[in-house]
Biopython code that builds the backbone (N, CA, C, O; Angstrom):
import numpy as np
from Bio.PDB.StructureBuilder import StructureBuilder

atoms = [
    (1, "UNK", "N", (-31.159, -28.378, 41.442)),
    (1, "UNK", "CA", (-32.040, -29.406, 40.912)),
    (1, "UNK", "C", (-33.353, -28.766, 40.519)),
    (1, "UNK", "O", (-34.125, -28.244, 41.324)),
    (2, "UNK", "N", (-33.549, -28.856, 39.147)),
    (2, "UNK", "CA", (-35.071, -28.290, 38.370)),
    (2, "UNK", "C", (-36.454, -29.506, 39.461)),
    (2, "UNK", "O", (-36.584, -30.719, 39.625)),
    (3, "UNK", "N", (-37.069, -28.463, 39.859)),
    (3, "UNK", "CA", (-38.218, -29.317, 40.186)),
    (3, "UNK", "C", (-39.230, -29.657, 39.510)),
    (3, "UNK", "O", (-39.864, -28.717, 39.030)),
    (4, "UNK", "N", (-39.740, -31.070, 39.229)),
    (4, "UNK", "CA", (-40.444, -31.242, 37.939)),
    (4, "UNK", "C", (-42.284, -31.355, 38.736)),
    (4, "UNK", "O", (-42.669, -31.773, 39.828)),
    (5, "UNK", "N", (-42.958, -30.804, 37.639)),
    (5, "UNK", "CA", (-44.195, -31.980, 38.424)),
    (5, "UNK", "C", (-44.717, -33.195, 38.550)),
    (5, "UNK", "O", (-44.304, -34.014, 37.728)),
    (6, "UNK", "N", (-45.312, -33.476, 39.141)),
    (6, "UNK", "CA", (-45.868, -34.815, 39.720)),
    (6, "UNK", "C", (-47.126, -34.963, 39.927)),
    (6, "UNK", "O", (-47.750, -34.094, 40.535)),
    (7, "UNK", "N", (-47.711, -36.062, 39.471)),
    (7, "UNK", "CA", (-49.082, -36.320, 39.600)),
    (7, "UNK", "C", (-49.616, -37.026, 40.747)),
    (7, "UNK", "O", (-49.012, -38.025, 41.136)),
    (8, "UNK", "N", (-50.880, -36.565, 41.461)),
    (8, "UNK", "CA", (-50.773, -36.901, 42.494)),
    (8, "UNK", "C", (-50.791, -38.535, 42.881)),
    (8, "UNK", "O", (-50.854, -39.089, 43.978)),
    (9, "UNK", "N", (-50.723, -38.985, 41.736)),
    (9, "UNK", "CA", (-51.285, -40.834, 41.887)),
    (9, "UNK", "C", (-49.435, -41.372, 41.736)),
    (9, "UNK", "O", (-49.269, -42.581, 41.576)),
    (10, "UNK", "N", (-48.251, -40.539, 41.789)),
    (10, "UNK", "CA", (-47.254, -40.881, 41.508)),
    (10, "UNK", "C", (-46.962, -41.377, 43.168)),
    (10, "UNK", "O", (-47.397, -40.953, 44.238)),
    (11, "UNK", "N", (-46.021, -42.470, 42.811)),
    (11, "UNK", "CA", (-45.584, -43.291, 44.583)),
    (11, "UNK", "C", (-45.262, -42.446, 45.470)),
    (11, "UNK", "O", (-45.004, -41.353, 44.967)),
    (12, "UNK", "N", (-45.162, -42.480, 46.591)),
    (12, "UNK", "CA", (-44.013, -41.717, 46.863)),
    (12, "UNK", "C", (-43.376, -42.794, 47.873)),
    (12, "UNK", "O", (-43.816, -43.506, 48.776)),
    (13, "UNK", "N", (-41.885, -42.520, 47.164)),
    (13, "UNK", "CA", (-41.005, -43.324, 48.217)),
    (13, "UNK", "C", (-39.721, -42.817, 49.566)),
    (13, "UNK", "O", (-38.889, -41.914, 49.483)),
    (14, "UNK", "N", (-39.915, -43.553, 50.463)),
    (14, "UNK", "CA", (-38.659, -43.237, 51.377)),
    (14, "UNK", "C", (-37.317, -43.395, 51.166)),
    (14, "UNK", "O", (-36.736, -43.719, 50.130)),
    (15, "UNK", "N", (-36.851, -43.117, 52.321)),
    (15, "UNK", "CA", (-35.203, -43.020, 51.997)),
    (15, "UNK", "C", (-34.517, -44.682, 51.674)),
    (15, "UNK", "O", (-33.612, -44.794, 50.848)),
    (16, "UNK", "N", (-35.096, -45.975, 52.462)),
    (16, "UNK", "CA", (-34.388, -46.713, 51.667)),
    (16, "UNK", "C", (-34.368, -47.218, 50.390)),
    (16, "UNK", "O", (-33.371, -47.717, 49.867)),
    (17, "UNK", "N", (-36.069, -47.029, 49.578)),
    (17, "UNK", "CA", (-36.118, -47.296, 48.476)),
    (17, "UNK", "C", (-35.627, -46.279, 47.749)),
    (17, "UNK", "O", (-35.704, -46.649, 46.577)),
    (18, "UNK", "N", (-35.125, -45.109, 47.804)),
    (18, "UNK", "CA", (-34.381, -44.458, 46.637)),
    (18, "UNK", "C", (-33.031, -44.647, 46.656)),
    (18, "UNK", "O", (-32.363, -44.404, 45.651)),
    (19, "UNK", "N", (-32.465, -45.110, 47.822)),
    (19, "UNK", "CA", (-30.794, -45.354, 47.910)),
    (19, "UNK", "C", (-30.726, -46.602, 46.922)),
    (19, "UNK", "O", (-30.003, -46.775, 45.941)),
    (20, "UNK", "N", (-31.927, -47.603, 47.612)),
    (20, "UNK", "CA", (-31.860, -48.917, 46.713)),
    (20, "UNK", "C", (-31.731, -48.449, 44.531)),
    (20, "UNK", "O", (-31.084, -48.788, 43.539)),
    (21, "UNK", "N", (-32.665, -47.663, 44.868)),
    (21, "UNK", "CA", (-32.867, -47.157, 43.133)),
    (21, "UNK", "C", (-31.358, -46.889, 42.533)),
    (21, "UNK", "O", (-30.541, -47.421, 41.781)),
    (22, "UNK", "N", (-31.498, -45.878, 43.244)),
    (22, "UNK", "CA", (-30.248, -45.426, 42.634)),
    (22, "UNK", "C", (-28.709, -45.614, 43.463)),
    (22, "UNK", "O", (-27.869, -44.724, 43.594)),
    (23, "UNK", "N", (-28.612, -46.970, 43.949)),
    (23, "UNK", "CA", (-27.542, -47.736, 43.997)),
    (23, "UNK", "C", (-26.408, -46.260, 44.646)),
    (23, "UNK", "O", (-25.520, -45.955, 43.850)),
    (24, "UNK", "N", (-26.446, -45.518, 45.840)),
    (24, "UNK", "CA", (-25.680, -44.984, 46.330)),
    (24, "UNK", "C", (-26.288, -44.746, 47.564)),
    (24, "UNK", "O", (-27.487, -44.939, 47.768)),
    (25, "UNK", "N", (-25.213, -44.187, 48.685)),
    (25, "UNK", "CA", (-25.296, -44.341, 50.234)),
    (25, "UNK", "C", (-25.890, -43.034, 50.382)),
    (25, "UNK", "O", (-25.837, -42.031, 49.671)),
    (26, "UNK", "N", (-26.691, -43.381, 51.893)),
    (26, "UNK", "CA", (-27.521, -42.214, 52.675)),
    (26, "UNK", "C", (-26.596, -40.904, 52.934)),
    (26, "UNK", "O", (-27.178, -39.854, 53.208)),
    (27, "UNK", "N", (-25.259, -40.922, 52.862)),
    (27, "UNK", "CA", (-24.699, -39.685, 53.401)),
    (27, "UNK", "C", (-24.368, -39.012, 52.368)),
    (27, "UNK", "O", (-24.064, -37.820, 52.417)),
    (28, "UNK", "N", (-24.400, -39.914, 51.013)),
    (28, "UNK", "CA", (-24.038, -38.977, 49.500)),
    (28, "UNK", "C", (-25.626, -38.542, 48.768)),
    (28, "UNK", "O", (-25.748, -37.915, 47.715)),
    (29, "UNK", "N", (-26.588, -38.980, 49.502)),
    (29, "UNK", "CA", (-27.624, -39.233, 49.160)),
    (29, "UNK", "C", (-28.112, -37.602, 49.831)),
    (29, "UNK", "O", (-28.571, -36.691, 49.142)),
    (30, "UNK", "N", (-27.866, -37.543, 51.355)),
    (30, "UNK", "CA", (-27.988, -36.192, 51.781)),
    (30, "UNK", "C", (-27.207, -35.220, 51.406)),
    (30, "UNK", "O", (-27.788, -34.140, 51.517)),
    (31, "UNK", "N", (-25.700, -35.095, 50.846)),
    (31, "UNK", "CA", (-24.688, -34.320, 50.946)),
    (31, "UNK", "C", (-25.351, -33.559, 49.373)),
    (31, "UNK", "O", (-25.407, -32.347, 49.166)),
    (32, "UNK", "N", (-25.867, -34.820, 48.267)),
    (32, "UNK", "CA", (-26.583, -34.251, 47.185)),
    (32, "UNK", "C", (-27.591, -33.232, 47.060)),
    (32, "UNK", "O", (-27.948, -32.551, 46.099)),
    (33, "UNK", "N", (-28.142, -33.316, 48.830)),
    (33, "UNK", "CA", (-29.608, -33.151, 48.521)),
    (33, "UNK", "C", (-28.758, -31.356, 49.313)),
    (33, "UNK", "O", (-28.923, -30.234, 48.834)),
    (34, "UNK", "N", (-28.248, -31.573, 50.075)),
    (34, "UNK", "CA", (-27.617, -29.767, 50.659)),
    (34, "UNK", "C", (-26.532, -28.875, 49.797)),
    (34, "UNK", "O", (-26.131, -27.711, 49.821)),
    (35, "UNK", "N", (-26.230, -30.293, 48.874)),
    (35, "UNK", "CA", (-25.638, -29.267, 47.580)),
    (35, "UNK", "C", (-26.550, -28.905, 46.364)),
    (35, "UNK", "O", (-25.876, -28.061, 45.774)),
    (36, "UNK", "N", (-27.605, -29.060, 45.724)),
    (36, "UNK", "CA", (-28.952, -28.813, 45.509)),
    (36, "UNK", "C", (-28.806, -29.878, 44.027)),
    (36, "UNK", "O", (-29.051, -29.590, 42.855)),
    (37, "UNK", "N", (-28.378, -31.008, 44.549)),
    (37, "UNK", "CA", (-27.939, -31.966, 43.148)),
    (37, "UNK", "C", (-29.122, -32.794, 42.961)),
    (37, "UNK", "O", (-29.646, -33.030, 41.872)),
    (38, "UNK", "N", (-29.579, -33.300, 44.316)),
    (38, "UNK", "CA", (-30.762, -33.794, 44.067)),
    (38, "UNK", "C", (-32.553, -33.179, 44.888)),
    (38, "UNK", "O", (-32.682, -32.333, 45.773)),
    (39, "UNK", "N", (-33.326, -33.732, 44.399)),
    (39, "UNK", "CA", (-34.390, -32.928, 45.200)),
    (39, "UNK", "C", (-34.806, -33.008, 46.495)),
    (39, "UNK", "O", (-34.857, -34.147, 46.961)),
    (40, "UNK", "N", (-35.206, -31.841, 47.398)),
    (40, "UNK", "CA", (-35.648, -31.784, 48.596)),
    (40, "UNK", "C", (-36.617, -32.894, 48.661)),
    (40, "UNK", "O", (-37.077, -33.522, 47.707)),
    (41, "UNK", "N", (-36.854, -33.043, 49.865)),
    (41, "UNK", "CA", (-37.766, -34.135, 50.386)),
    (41, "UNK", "C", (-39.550, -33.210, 50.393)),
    (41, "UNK", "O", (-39.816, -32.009, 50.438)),
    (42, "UNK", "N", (-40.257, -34.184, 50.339)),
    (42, "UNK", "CA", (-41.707, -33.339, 50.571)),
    (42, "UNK", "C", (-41.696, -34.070, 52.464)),
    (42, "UNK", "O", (-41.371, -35.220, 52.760)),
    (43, "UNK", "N", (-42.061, -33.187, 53.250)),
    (43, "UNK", "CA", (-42.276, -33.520, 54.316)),
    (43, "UNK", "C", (-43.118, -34.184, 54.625)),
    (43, "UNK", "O", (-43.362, -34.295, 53.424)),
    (44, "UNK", "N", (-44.054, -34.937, 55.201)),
    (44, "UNK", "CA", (-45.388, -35.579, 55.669)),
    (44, "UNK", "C", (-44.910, -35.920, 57.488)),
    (44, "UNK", "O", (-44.444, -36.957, 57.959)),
    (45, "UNK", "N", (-45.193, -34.816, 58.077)),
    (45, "UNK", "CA", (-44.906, -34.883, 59.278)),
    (45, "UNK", "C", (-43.167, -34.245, 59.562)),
    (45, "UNK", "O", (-42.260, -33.890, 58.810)),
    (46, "UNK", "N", (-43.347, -34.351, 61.158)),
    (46, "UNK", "CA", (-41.900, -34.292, 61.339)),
    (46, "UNK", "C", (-40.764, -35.006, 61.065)),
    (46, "UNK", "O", (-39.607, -34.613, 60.921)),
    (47, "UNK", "N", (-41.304, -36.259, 61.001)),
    (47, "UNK", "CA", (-40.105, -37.495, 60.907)),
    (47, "UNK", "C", (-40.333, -38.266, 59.414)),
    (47, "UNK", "O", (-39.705, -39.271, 59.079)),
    (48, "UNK", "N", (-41.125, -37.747, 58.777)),
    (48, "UNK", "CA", (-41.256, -38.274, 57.365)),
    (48, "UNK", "C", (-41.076, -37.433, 56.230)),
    (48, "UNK", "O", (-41.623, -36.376, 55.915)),
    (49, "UNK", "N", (-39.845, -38.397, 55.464)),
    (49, "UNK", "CA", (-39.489, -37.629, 54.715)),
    (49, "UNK", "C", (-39.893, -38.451, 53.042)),
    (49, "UNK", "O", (-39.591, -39.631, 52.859)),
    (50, "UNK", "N", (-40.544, -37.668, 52.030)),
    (50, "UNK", "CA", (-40.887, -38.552, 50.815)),
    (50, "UNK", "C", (-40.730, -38.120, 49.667)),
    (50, "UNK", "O", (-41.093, -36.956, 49.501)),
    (51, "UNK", "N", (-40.164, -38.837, 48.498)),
    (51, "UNK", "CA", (-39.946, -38.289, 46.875)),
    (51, "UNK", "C", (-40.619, -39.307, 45.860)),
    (51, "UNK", "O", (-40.457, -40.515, 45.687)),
    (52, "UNK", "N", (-41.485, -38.304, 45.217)),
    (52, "UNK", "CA", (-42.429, -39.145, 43.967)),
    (52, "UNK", "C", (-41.094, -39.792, 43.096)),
    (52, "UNK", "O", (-40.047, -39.300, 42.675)),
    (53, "UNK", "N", (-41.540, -40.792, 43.069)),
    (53, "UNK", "CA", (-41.090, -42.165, 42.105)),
    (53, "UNK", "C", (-40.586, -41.698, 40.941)),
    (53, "UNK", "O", (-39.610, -42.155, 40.347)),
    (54, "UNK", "N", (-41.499, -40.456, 40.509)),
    (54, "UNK", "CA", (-40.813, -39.985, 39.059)),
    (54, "UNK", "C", (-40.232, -39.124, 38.882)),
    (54, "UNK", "O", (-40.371, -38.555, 37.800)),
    (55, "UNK", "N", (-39.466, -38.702, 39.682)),
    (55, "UNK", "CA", (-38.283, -37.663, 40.083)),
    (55, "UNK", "C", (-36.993, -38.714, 40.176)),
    (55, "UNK", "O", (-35.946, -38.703, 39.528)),
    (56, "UNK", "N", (-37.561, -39.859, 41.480)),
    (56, "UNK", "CA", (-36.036, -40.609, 41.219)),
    (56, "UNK", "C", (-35.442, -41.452, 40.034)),
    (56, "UNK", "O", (-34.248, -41.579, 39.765)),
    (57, "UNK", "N", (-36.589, -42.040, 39.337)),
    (57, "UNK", "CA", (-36.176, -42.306, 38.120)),
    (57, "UNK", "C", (-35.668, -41.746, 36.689)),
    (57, "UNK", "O", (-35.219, -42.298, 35.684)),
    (58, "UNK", "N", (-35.951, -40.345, 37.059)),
    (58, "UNK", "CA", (-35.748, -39.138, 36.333)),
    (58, "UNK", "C", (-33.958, -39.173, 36.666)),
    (58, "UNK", "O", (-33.093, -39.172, 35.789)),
    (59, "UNK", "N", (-33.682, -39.207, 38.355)),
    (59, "UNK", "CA", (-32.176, -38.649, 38.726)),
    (59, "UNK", "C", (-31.790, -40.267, 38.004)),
    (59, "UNK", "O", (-30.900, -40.209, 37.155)),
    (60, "UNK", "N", (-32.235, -41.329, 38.207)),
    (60, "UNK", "CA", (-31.440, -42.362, 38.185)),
    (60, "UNK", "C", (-31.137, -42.760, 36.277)),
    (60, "UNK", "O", (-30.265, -43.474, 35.782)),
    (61, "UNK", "N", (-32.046, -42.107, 35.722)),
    (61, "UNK", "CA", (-31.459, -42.351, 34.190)),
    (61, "UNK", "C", (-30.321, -40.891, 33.624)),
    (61, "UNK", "O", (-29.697, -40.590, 32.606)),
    (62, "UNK", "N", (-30.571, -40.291, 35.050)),
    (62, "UNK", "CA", (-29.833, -38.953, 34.163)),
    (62, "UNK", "C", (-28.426, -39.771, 35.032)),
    (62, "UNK", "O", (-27.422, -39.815, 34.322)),
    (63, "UNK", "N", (-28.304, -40.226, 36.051)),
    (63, "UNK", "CA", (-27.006, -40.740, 36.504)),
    (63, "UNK", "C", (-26.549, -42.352, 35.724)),
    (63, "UNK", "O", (-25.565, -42.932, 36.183)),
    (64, "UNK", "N", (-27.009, -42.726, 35.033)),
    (64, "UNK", "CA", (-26.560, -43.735, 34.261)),
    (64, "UNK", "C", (-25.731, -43.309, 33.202)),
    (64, "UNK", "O", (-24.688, -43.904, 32.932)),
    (65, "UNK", "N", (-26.374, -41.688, 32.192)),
    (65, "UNK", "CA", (-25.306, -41.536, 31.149)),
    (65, "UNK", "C", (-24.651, -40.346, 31.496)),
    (65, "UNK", "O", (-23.707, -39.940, 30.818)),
]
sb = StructureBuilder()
sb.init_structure("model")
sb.init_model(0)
sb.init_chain("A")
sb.init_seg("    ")
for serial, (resi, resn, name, xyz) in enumerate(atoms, 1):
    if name == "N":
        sb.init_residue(resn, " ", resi, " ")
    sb.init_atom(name, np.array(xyz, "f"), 0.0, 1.0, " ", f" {name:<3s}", serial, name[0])
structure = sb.get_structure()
């Protein structure tokens, strides 16, 4: 997965709002992310995991066509 940039005023969302986005489950959601299909998480702590808004909408129009 090409990592794009991001501005810092872009959302950043958690794990249920990107499953919601892009309409697929947490374990295909991780299995993507250790096969390098979709992007790593930015960390914010140990237990927080977060992806700017315009990355997932980026994966979710490239998974529509």
């Amino acid at each position: 997965m090409q990592k794009t940039k991001f501005s810092p005023d872009d959302r950043m969302l958690r794990v249920p709002q990107v499953l919601k986005i892009l309409g697929i489950g947490r374990s295909t959601w991780y299995a993507g992310i250790k096969k390098g299909e979709f992007p790593a998480p930015r960390k914010m702590g140990s237990r927080i995991s977060l992806w700017p808004q315009s990355e997932i909408l980026l994966i979710a129009e490239n998974l529509m066509t």
